[in-house]
N, C-alpha and C positions, 0 to 999 in steps of 0.2 A: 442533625447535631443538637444539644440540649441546648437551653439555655443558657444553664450558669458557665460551663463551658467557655460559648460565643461570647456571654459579658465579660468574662477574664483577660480571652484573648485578646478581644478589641479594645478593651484598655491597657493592656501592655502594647497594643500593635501604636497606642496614639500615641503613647511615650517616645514613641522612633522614630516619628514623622519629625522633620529638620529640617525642610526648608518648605517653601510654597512650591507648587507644582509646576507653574509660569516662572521661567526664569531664563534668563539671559547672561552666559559671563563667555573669557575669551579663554579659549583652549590652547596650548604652545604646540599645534603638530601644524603643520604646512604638506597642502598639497604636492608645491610642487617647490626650487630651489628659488627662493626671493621671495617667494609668492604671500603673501598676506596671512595673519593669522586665521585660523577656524575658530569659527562661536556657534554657540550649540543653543538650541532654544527649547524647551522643552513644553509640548501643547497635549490639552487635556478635551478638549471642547469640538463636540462634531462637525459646526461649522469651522473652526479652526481647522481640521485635517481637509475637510472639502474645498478649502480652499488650496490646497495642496495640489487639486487635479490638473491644470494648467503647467503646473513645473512637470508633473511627471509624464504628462502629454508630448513633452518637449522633448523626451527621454526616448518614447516611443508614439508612433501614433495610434498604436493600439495597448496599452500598457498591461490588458488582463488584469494579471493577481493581484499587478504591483498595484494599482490605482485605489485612490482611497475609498472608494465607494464600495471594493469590495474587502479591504481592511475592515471597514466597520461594519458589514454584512457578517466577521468572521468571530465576531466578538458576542459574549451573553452579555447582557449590559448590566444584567442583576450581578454579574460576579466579577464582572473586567470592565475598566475604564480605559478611552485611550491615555494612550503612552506613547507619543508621536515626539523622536527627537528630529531637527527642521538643524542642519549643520550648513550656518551659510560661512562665506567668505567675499568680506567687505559688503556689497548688496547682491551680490549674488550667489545665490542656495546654489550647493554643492548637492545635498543629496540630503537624505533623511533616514532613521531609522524607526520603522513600524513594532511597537509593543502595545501591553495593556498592563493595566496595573491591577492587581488583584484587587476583592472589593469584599467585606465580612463586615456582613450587618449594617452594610450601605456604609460602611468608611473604607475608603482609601486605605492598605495596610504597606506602601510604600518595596513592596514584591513586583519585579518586573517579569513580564513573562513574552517571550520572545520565539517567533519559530524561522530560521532561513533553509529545512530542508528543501525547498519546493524554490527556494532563490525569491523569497516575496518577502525578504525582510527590510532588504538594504533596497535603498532607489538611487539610484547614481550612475553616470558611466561606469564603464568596465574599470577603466584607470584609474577612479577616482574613491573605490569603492571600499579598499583597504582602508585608508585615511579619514573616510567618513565613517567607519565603521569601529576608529580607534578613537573618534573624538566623540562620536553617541555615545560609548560605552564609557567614558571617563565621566562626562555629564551625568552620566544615570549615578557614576557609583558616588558623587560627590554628594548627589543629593534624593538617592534611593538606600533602601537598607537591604535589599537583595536582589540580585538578578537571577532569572533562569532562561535562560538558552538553550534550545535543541536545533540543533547544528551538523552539518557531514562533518567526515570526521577531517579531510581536508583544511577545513577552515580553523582547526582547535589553535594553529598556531596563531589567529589572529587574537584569543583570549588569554594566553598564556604570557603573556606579555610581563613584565617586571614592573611595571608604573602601577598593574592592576594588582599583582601581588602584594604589594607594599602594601596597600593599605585594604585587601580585601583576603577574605580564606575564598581558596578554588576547591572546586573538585567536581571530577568528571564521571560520570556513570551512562553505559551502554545504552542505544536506545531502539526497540524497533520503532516503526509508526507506520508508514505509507507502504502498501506494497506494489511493487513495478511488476508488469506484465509487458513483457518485449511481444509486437505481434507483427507477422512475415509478410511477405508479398500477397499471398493470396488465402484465402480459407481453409482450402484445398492442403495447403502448407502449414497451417496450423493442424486441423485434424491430426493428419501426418504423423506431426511431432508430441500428438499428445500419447498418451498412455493408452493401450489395448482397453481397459477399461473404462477411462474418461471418454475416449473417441466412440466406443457402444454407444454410454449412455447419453451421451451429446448425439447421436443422430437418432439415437431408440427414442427416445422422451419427447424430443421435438417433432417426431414425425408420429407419434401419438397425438400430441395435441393439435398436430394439424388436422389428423382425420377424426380428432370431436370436434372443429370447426374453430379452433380460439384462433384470433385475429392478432399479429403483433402488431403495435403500429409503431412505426420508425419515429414520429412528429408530434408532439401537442402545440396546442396554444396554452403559453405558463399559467392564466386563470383555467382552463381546463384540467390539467395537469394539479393545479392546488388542488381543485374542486374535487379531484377525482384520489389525491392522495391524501387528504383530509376525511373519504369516507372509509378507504382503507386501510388506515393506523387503526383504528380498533381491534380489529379483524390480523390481524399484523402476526407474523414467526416470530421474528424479533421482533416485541415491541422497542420502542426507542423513547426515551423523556422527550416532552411534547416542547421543550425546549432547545434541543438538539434536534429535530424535527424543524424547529420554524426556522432555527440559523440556517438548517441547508437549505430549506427553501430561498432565503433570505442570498443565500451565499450563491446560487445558482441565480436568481434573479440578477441578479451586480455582475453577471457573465452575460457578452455581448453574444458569443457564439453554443448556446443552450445545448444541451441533449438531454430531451423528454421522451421516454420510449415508454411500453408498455404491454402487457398480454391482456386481453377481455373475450370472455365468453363470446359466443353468438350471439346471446341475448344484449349484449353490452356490459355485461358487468365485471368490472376490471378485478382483476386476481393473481397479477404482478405488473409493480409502476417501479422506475429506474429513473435516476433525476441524473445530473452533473452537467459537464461543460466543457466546452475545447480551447487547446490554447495552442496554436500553432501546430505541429506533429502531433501533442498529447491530447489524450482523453481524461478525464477525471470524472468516476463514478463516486458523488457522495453519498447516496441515498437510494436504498432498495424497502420495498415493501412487498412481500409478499404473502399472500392469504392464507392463514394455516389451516386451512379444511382441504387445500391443494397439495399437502404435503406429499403424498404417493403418487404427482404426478410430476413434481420436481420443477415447480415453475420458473424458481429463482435459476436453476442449470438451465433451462429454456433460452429462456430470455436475454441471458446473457452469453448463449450461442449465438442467437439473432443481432445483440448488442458488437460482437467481437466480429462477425461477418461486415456489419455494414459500416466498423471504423475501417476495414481493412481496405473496402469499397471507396472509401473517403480516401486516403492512402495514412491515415493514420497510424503510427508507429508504435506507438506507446500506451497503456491503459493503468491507470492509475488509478487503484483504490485505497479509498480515502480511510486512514484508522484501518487498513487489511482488508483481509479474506480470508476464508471458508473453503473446507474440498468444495470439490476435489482440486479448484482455479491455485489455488493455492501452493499448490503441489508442482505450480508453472511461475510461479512468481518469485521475485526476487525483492530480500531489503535492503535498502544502501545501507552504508557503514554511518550510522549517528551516533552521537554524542547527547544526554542533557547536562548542559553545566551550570552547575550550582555556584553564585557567588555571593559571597556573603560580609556586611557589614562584621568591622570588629567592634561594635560598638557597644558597652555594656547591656544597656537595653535589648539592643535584638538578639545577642547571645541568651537572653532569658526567655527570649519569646522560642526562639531556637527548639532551647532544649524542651520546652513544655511542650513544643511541637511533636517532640519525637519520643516523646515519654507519654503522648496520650496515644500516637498513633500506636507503641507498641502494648499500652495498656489495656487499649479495643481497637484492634487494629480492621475488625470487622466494621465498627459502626464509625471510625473514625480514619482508618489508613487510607481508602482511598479518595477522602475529602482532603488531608495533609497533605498527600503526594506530590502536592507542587509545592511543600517547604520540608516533608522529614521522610526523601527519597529510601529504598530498599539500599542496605549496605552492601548487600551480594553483588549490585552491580558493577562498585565502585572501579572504575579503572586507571586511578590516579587522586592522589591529594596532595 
């Protein structure tokens, strides 16, 4: 993005800022009938959310996604800040809700950005999660100028709310993101059900690269695993920003139960590495790298036959790719029904920022639509305003 641009925008974005980011006030929704007001506190500071991990240890003893260590693992710091709303009642924390706040030219621009497809938004009981998820959201809007939420589509009725329309513009637009792979009892039963040509080339490829000698290996040690996927990102199909690269490192690391997998030559030289982590029944694949001079051997479809075998082996239910897939897996996977919803201050100020938002992205929408797209979404998606 240019210059004069980014100095435009960050001075209109300072004009909207309203309150201070620390703050404390008392919310009128109650958990339960007599029960004490909710107050919402809203924290910016990474020891501030690490101190969080004790409540949500409470919650679960293993907490995965929800726990703050991997919140912050999930964030670019150059571009998002936390955004952590802490909803107690009297002295004891009900539950919290996990965001970041956008960041342009290292200021704050008062944009929430929020994701509960994967249920790692809200931390609370089951019971308690509606209520804490109605008193985060009024906090944010009293003293943020816009939220964006990606969401199932299930949960739309908790934003749709009347308290939040008063004094905010909604609007909903369709979303994919994660793609779900259902996987069966046995291997044998995936084959099966795949397609006469997926099921060829899944056993043709891999039983080639067994007879030039390449090694999968099911395990790393995570410094191994860096070390070895740090040599091939250069080398990389898809290359990936080296920033996107270090969060999933970053983000797999902050998972207790890892999955490091990999194909390498005889000689040792790795020429597809596969990162993610398990959470219960689920797998989650963030990160593949595989070597483009391997391209007519197919390693990335290799490796993730080896991969889809040995969750099934684990009794692993579910595969979960992170941001999608690619044929032919693709062709077997399913997206849930999401939502992103955009909410927006009516605030003079941010109505300006708004519009120049959506007037630059359609001006360049090459060099600038997909840096906007978390403030001046595609209209074609729109599925409600």
């Amino acid at each position: 993005m240019s210059d004069l641009p980014t100095l435009c925008l960050t001075r209109t974005l300072r004009a909207c800022q309203r309150q201070p980011l620390v703050l404390s006030e008392s919310v009128p929704r109650q958990l339960s009938a007599g029960s004490e007001s909710l107050t919402a506190n809203i924290i910016s500071t990474v020891n501030e959310v690490l101190d969080l991990t004790t409540f949500v240890k409470n919650l679960a003893a293993e907490p995965g996604m929800l726990a703050p260590r991997f919140f912050l693992a999930s964030l670019l710091p150059r571009y998002c800040r936390p955004c952590v709303v802490v909803v107690s009642q009297g002295h004891r924390v009900a539950g919290l809700l996990y965001a970041g706040e956008r960041m342009v030219a290292g200021m704050p621009t008062g944009i929430v950005l929020g994701d509960a497809t994967l249920g790692t938004m809200v931390a609370a009981h089951p019971e308690e999660i509606e209520s804490v998820m109605h008193c985060a959201v009024e906090a944010l809007l009293k003293h943020k100028t816009a939220l964006r939420f990606r969401v199932a589509s299930d949960r739309l009725a908790l934003l749709r709310k009347e308290s939040a329309k008063a004094i905010a513009d909604i609007h909903f637009y369709s979303n994919e993101h994660h793609a779900h792979l259902k996987l069966p009892r046995t291997y044998d039963e995936f084959l099966a059900k795949a397609r006469r040509p997926t099921r060829h080339n899944l056993c043709r490829y891999r039983r080639r690269s067994e007879l030039a000698g390449n090694e999968f290996c099911p395990d790393q040690p995570f410094a191994d695993f860096c070390a070895a996927a740090k040599r091939l990102l250069p080398k990389a199909a898809y290359p990936q920003p080296k920033r996107d690269f270090q969060r999933s490192l970053a983000m797999i690391e902050a998972m207790p139960s890892r999955l490091l997998i990999g194909l390498r030559r005889r000689g040792g030289d790795w020429i597809s590495l596969a990162g993610g982590w398990c959470d219960g029944d689920r797998a989650f694949l963030v990160s593949q790298l595989n070597d483009r001079t391997c391209g007519r051997e197919s390693v990335s479809l290799v490796l993730r036959s080896y991969l889809i075998e040995q969750l099934i082996n684990r009794g692993i239910r579910e595969l979960v790719f992170w941001n999608g897939t690619l044929a032919p897996l693709n062709l077997y996977t399913a997206h849930r029904e999401e939502v992103m919803v955009y909410i927006d201050s009516r605030s003079f100020p941010w109505r300006l920022v708004h519009q120049a938002c959506i007037s630059l992205a359609k001006f360049a929408p090459v060099t600038f639509g997909t840096w906007l797209r978390w403030e001046a979404p595609n209209a074609n998606g729109n599925l409600s305003a």
